[in-house]
PAKE-900853 format. One record per residue: residue in three letters; z, y, x of N, C-alpha, C, CB in turn. Coordinates in steps of 0.05 Angstrom, whole numbers. Atoms other than C-alpha are relative to their C-alpha. Glycine has a CB too. Layout:
BEGIN
+---------+--------+--------+--------+--------+--------+--------+--------+--------+--------+--------+--------+--------+
! residuo !   n.c3 !   n.c2 !   n.c1 !  ca.c3 !  ca.c2 !  ca.c1 !   c.c3 !   c.c2 !   c.c1 !  cb.c3 !  cb.c2 !  cb.c1 !
+---------+--------+--------+--------+--------+--------+--------+--------+--------+--------+--------+--------+--------+
!     ALA !      Z !      Y !      X !      Z !      Y !      X !      Z !      Y !      X !      Z !      Y !      X !
...
+---------+--------+--------+--------+--------+--------+--------+--------+--------+--------+--------+--------+--------+
***
This chain:
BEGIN
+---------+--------+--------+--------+--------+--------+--------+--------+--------+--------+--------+--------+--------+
! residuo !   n.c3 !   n.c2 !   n.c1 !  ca.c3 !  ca.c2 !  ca.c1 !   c.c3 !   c.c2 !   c.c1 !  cb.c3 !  cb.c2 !  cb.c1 !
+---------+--------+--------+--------+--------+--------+--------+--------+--------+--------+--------+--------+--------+
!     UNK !     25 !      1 !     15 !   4339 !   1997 !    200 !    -23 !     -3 !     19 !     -3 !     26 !    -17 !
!     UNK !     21 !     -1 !    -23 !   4275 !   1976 !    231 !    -23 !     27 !      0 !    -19 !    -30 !     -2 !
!     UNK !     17 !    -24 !    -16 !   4233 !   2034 !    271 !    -19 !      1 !    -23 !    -16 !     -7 !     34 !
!     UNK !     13 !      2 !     18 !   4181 !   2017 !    225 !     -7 !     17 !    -27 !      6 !    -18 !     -3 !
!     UNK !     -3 !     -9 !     28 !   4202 !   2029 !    158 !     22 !     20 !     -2 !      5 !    -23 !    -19 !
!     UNK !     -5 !    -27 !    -13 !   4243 !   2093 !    186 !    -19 !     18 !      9 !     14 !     -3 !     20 !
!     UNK !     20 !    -18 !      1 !   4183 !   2119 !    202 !    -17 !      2 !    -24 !    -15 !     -5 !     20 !
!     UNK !      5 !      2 !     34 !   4152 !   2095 !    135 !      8 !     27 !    -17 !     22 !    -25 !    -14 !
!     UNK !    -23 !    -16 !     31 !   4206 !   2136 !     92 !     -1 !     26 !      9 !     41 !     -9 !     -4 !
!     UNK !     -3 !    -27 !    -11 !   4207 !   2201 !    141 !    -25 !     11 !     -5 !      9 !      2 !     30 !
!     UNK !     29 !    -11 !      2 !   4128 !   2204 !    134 !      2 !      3 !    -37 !    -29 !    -28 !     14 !
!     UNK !      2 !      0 !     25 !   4140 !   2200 !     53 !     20 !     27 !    -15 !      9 !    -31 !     -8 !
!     UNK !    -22 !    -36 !     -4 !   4197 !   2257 !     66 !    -24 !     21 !      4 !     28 !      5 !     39 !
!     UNK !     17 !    -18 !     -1 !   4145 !   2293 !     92 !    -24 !     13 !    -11 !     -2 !     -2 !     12 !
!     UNK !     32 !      9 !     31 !   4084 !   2281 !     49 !     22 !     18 !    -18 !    -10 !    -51 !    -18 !
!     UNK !     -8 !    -15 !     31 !   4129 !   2309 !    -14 !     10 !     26 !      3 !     23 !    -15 !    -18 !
!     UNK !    -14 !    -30 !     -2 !   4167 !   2366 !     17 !    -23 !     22 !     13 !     31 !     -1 !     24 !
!     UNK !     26 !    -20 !    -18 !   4103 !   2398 !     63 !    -27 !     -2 !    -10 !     -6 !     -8 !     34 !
!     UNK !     36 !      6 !      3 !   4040 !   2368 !     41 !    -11 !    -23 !     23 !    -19 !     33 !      7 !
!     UNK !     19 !     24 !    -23 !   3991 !   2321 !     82 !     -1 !     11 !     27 !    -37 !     -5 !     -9 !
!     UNK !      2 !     -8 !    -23 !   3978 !   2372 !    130 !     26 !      2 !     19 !    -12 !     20 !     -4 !
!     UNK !    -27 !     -2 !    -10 !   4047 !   2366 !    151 !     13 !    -28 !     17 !     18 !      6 !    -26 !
!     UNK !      5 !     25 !    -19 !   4041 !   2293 !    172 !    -15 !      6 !     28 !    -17 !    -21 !    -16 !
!     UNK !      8 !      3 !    -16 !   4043 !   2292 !    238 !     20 !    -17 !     20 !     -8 !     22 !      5 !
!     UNK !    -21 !     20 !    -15 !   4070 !   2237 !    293 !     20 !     19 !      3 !    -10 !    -15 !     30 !
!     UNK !    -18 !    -18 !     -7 !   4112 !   2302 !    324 !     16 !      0 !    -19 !     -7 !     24 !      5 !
!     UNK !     -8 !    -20 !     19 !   4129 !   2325 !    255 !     26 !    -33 !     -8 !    -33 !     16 !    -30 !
!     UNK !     -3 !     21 !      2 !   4159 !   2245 !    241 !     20 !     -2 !     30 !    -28 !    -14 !     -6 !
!     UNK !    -11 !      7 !    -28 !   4186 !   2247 !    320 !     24 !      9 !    -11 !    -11 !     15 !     29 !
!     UNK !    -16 !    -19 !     -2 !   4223 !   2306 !    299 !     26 !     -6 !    -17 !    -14 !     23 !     -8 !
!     UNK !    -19 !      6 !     16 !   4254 !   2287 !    239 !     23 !    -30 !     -1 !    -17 !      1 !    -22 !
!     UNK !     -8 !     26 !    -10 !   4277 !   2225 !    263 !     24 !      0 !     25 !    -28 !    -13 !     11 !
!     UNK !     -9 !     -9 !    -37 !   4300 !   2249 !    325 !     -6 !    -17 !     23 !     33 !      0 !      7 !
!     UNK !     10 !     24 !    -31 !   4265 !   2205 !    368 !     -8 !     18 !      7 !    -22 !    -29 !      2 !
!     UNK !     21 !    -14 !    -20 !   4236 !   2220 !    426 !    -30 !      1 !      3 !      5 !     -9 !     20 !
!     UNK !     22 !     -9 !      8 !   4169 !   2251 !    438 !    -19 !    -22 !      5 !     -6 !     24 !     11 !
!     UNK !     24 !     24 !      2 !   4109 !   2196 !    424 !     14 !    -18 !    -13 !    -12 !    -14 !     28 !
!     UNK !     -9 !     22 !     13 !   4160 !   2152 !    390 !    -11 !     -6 !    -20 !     21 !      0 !     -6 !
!     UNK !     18 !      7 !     36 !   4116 !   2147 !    313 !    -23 !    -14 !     20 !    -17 !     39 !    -29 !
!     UNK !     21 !      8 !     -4 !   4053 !   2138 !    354 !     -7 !    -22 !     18 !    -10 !     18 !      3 !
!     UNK !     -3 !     32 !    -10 !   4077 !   2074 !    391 !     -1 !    -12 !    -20 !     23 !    -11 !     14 !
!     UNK !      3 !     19 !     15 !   4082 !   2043 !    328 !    -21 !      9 !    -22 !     27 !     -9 !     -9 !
!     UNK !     21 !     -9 !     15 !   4029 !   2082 !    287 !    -16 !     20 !     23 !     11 !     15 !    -30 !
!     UNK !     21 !    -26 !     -7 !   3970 !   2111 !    330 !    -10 !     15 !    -14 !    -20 !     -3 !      9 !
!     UNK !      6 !    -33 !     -1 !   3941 !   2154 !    292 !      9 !     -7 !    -32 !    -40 !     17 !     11 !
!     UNK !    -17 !     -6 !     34 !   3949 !   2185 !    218 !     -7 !    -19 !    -15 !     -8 !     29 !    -18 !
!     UNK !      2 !     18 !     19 !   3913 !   2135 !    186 !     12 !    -22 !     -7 !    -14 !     -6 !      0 !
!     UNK !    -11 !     23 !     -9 !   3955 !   2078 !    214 !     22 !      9 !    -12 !      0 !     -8 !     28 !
!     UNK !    -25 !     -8 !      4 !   4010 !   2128 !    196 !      2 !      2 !    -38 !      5 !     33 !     18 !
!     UNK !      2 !      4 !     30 !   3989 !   2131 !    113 !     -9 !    -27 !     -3 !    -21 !     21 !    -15 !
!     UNK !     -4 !     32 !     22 !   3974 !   2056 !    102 !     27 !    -16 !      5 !    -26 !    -27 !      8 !
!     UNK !    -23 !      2 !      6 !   4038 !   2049 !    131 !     18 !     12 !    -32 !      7 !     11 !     22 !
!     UNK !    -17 !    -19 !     39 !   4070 !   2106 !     72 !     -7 !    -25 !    -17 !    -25 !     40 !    -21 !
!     UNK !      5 !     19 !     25 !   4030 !   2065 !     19 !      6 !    -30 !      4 !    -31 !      1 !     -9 !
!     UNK !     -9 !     36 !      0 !   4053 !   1993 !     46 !     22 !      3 !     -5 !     -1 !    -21 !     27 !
!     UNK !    -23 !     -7 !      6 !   4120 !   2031 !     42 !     -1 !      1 !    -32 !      8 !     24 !     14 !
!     UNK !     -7 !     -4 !     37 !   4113 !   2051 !    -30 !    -14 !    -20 !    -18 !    -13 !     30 !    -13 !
!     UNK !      7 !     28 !     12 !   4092 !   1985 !    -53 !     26 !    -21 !     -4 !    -23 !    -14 !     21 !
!     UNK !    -35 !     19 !     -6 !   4147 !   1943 !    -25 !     24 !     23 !    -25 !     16 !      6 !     53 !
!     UNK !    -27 !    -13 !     19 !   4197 !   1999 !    -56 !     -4 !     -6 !    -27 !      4 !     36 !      1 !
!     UNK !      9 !      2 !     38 !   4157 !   2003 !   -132 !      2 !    -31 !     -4 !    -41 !     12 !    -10 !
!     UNK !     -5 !     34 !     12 !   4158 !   1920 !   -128 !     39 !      3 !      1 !    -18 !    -36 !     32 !
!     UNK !    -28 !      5 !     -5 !   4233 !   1925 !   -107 !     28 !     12 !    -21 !      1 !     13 !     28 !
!     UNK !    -10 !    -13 !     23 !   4257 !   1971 !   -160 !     -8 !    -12 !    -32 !     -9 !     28 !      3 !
!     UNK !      5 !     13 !     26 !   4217 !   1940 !   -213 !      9 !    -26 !      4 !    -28 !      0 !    -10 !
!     UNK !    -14 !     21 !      2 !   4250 !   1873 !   -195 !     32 !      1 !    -10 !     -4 !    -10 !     24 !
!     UNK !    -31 !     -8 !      7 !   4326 !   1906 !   -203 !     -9 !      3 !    -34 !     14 !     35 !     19 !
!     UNK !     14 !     -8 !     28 !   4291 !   1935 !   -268 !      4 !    -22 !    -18 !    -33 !      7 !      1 !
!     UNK !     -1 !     25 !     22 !   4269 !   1874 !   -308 !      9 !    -23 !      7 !    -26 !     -9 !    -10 !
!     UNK !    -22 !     26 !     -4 !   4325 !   1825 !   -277 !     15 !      8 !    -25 !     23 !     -1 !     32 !
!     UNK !    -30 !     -7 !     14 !   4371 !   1867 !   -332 !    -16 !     -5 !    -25 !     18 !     35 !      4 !
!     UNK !      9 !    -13 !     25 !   4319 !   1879 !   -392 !    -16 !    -28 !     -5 !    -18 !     32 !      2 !
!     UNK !     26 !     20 !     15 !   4273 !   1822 !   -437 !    -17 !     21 !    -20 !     16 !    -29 !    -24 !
!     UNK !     19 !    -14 !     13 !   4237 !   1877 !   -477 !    -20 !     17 !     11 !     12 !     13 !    -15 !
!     UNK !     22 !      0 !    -17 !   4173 !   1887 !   -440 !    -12 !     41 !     -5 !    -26 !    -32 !    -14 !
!     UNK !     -6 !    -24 !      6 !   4173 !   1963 !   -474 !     24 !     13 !     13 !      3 !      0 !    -26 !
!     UNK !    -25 !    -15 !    -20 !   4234 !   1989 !   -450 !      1 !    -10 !     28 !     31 !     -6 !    -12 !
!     UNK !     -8 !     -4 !    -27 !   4238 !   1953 !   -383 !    -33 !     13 !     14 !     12 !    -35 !     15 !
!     UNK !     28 !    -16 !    -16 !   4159 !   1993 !   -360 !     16 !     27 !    -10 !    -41 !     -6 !    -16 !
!     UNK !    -17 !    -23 !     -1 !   4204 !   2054 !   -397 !     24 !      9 !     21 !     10 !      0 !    -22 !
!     UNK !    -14 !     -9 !    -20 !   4263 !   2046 !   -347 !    -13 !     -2 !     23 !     22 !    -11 !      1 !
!     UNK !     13 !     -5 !    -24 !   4215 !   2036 !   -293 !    -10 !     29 !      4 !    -21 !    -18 !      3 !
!     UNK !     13 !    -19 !     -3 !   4179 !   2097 !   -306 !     25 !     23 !      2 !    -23 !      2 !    -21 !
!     UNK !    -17 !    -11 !      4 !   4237 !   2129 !   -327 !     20 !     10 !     31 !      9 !    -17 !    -21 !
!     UNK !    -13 !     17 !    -25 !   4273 !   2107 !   -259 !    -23 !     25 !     32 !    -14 !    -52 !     -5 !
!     UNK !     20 !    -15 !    -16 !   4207 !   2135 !   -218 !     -2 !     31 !     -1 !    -25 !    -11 !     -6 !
!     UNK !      8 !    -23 !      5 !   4205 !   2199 !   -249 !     26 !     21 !      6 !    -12 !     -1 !    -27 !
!     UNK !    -31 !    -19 !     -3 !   4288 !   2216 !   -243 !     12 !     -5 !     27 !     26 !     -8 !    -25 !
!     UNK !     -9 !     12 !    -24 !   4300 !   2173 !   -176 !    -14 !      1 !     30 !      2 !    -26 !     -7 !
!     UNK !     20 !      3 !    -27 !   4238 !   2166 !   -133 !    -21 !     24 !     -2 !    -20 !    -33 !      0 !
!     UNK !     24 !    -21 !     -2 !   4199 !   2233 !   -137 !    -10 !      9 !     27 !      9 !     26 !    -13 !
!     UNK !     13 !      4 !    -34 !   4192 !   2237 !    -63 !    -20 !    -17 !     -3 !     20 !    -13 !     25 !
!     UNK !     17 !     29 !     -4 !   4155 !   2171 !    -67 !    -33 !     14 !    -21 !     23 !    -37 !    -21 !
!     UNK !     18 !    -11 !     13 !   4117 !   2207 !   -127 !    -20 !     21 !     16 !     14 !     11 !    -22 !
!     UNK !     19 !    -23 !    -12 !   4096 !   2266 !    -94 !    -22 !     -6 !     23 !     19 !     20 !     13 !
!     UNK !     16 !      6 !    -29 !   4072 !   2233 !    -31 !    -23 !    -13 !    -10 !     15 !    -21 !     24 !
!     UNK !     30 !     23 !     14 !   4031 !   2184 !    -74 !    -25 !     15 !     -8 !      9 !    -19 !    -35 !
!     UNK !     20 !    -18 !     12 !   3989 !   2243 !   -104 !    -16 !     10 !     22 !     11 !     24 !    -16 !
!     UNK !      3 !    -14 !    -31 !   3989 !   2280 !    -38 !    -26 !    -21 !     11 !     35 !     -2 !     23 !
!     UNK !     12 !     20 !    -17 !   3960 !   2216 !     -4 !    -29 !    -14 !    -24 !     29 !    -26 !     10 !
!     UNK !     29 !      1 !      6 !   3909 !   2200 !    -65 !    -19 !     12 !      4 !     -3 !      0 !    -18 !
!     UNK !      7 !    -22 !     12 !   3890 !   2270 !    -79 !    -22 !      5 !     27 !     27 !     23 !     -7 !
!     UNK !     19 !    -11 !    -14 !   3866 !   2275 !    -11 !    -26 !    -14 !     15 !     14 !     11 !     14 !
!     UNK !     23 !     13 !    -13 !   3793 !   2259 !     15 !      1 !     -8 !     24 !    -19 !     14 !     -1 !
!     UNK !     -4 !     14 !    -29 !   3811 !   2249 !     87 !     13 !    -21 !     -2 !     14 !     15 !     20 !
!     UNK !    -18 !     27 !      3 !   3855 !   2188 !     65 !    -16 !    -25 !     -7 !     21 !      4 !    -25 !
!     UNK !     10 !     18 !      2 !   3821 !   2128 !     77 !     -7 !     -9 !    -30 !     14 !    -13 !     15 !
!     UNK !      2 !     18 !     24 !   3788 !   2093 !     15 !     19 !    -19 !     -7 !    -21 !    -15 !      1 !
!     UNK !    -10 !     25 !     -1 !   3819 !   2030 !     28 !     39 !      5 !      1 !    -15 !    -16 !     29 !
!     UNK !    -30 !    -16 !     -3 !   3890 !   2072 !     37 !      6 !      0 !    -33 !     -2 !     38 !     16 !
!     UNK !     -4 !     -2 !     30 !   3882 !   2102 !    -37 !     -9 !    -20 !    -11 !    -13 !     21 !    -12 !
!     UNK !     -2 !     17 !     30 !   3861 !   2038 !    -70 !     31 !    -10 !      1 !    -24 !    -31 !     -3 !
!     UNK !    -31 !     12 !     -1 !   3933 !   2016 !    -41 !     17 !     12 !    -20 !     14 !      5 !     29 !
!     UNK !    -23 !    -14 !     12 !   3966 !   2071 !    -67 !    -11 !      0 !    -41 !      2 !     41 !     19 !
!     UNK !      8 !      6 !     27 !   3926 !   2066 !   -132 !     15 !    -21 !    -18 !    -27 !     -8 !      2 !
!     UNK !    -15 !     21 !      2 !   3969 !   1996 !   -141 !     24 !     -1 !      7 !     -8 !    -17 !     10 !
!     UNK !    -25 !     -2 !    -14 !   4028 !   2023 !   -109 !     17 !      0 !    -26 !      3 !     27 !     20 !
!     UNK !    -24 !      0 !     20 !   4072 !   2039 !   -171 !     -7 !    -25 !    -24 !      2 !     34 !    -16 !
!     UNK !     12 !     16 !     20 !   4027 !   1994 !   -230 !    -20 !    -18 !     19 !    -15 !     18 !    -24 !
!     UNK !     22 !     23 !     -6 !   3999 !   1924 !   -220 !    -10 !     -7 !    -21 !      8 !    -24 !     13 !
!     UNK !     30 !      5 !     23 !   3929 !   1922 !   -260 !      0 !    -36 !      8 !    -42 !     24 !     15 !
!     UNK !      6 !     30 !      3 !   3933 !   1845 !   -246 !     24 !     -8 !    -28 !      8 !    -20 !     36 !
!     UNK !     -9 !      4 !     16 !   4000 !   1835 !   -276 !     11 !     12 !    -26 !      7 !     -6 !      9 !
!     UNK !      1 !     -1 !     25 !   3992 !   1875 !   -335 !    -23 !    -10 !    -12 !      3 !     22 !     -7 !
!     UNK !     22 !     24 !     10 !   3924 !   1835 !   -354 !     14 !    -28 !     -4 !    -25 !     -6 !     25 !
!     UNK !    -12 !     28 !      8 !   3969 !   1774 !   -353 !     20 !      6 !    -27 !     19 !    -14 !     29 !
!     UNK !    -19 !     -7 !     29 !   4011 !   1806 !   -409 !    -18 !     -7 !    -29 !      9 !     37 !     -1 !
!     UNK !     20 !     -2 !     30 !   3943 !   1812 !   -456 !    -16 !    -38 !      1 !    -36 !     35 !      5 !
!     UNK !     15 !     18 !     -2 !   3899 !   1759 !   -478 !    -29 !     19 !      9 !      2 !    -18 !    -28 !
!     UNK !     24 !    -20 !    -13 !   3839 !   1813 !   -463 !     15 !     14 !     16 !    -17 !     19 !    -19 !
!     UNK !     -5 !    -12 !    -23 !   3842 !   1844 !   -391 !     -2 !     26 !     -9 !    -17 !     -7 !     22 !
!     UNK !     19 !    -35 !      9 !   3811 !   1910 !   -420 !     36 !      9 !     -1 !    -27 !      5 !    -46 !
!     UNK !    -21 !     -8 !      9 !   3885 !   1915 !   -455 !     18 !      9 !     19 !      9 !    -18 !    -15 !
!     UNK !    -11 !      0 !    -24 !   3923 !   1905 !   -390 !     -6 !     31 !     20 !    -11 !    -27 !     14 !
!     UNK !      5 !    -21 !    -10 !   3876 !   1964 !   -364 !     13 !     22 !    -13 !    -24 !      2 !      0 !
!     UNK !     -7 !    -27 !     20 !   3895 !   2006 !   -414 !     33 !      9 !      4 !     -5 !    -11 !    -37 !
!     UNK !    -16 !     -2 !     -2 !   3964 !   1994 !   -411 !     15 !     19 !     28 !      2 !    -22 !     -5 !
!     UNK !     -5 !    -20 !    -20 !   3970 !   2021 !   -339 !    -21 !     18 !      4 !      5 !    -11 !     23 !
!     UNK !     14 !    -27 !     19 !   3925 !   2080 !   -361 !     23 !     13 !    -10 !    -22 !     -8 !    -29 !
!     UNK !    -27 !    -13 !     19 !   3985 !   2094 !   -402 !     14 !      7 !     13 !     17 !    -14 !    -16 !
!     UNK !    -14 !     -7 !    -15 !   4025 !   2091 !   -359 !      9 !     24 !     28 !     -2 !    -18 !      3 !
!     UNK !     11 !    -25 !    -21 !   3994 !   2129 !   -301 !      8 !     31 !    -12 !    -37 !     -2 !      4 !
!     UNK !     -1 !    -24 !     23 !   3988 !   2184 !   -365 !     20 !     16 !      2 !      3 !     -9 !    -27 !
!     UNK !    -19 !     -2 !      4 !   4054 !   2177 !   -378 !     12 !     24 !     29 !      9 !    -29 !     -5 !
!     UNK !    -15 !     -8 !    -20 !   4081 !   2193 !   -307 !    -15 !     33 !     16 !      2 !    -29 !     21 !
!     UNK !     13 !    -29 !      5 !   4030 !   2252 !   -295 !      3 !     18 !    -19 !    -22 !     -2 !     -3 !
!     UNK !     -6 !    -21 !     29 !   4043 !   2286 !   -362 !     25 !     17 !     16 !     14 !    -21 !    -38 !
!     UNK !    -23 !    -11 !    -10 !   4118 !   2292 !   -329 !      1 !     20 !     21 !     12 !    -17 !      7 !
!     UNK !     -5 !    -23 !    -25 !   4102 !   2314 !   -268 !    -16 !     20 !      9 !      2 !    -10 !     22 !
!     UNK !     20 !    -28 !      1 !   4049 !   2359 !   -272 !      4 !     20 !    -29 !    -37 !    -11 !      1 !
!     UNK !    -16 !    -20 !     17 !   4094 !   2393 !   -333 !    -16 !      5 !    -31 !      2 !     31 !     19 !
!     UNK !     18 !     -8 !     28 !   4048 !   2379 !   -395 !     29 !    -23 !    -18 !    -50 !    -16 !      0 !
!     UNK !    -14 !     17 !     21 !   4110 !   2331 !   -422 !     30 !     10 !      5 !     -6 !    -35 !      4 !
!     UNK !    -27 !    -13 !    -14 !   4176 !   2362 !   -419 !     27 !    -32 !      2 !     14 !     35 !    -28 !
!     UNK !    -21 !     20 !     -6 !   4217 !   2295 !   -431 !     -1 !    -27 !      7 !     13 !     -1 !    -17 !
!     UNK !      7 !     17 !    -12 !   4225 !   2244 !   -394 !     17 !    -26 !     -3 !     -3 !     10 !     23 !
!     UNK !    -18 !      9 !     10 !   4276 !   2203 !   -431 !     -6 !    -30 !      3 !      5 !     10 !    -25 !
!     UNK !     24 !     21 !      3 !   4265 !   2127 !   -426 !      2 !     -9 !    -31 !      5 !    -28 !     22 !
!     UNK !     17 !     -2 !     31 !   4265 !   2134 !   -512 !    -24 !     12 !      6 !     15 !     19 !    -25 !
!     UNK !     36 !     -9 !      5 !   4206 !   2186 !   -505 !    -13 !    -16 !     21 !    -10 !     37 !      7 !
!     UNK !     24 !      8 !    -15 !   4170 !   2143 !   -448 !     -7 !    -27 !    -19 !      6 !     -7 !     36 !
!     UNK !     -1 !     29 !     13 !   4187 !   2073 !   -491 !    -18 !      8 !    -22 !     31 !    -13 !    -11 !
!     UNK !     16 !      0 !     30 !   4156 !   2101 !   -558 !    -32 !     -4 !      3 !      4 !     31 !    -17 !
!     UNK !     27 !      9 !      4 !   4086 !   2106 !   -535 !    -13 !    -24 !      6 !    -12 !     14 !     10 !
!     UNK !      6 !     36 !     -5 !   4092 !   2042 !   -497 !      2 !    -20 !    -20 !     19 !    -12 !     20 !
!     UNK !     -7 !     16 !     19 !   4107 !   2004 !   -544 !    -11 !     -4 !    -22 !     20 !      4 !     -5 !
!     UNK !     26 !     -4 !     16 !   4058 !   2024 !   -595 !    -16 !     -3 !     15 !     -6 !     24 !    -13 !
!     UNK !     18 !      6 !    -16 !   4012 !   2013 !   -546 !     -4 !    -36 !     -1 !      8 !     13 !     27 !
!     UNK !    -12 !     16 !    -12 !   4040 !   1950 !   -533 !     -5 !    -26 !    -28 !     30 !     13 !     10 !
!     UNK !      6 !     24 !     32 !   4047 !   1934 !   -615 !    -30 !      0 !     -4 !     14 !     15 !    -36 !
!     UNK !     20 !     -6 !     20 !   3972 !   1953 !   -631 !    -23 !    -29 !     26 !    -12 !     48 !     -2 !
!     UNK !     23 !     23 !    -18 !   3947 !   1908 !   -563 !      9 !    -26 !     -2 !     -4 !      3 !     35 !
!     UNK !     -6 !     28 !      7 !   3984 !   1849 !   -580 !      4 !    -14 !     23 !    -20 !    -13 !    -15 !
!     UNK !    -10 !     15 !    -34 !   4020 !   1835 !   -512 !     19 !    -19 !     -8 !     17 !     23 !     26 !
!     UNK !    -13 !     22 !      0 !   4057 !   1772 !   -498 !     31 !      9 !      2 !    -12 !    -19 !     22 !
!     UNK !    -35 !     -1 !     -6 !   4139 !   1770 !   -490 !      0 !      2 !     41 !     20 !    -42 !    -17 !
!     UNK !    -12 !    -14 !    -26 !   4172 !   1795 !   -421 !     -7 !    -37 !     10 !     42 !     19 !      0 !
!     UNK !     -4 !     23 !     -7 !   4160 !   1733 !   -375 !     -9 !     -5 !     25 !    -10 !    -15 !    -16 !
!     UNK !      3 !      4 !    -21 !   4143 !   1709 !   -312 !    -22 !     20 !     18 !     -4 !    -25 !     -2 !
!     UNK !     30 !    -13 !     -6 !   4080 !   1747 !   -298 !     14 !     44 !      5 !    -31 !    -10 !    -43 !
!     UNK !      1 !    -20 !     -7 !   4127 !   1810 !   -296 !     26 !      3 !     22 !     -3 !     16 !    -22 !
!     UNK !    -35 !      4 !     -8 !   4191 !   1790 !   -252 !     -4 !     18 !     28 !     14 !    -40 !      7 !
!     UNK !     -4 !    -23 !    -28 !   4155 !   1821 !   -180 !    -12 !     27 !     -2 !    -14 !    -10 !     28 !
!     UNK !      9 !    -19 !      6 !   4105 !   1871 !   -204 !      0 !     15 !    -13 !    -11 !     -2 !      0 !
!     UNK !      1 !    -11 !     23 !   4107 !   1924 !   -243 !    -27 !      3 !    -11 !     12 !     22 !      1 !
!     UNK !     23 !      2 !      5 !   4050 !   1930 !   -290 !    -17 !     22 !     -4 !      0 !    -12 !    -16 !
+---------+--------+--------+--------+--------+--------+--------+--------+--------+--------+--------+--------+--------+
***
C-alpha cells in the first residue's frame, strides 16, 4: 500500500477513536510503526495531514458509491444502500468527518472538502430540473445520516433510510438513475 494513503487511513483511525487532538505525526508514526518523522516527510504539518484525511474520504465515498449503483437502477434505494452502507460499514470515516468539520482549527478550504466528501451537491442538481431540488436532496441526506449517528433515529435499515428518500425524490420530480450518478454520490 502506498505510504501515503497508509498514512491517510491511520490519521482517520485516529480522528474517530481519540478526537482531533489526537492527530499527531508521532501519534500516526506510532500506529504505523514507522519510524520517528516518517508522517511528516510526507505530510508536514497537521494541516497537510487533514486535507490529506478528507482527499482520503472522498476517493473512498466515490469508490463505494461506484460498487453501490453498478448493482442498483432505482435512484431511491441505491442513495439508501449508500447511506445505509456508510452508517453500518464506514463509521470511522464518519466520525473523523464530523471531528474534522466540527472543528475551527481545520482549515476552511479542508471542511468545504469534507463538506463534499460523502454527497456531491453537483451531481444531485443533475438529477433535478431545479438545482434548489438537488440541494435539498443532499440536505436529506446529510439529515438522514446525522439523525443515526447522533441517536435521534434509532434505525438505520436501508427500508427506513429509502422511505424518506424517495418521497423526497417523488414530490421533486427527479430524473431516472443515469449517468450523472455512476462516480458520485449525490
Amino acid at each position: 500500500m502506498d505510504r501515503r494513503i497508509a498514512i491517510a487511513d491511520a490519521a482517520l483511525e485516529v480522528i474517530a477513536r481519540d478526537g482531533l487532538r489526537a492527530l499527531t505525526h508521532r501519534a500516526i508514526d506510532s500506529a504505523l510503526d514507522y519510524p520517528a518523522g516518517s508522517t511528516s516527510y510526507y505530510f508536514r504539518t497537521k494541516s497537510d495531514l487533514s486535507a490529506a484525511v478528507a482527499a482520503r474520504l472522498v476517493e473512498l465515498s466515490r469508490a463505494t458509491f461506484v460498487d453501490i449503483a453498478g448493482a442498483e437502477s432505482d435512484v431511491a434505494t441505491v442513495i439508501a444502500r449508500y447511506l445505509h452502507d456508510a452508517l453500518t460499514h464506514r463509521t470511522i470515516e464518519l466520525r473523523a468527518r464530523y471531528a474534522l468539520m466540527l472543528d475551527p482549527a481545520v482549515a476552511q478550504d479542508v471542511r468545504d472538502v469534507l463538506a463534499r466528501s460523502f454527497f456531491s451537491l453537483e451531481r444531485a442538481r443533475e438529477l433535478f430540473d431545479d438545482p434548489a431540488h438537488g440541494d435539498g436532496l443532499v440536505s436529506l441526506c446529510e439529515g438522514l445520516v446525522a439523525d443515526v449517528v447522533f441517536g435521534r433515529r434509532s434505525s438505520n435499515t436501508v427500508a427506513a433510510l429509502r422511505f424518506p428518500i424517495s418521497v423526497y425524490l417523488a414530490g421533486a420530480g427527479s430524473s431516472s438513475l443515469g449517468n450523472s450518478m455512476d462516480t458520485d454520490p449525490p
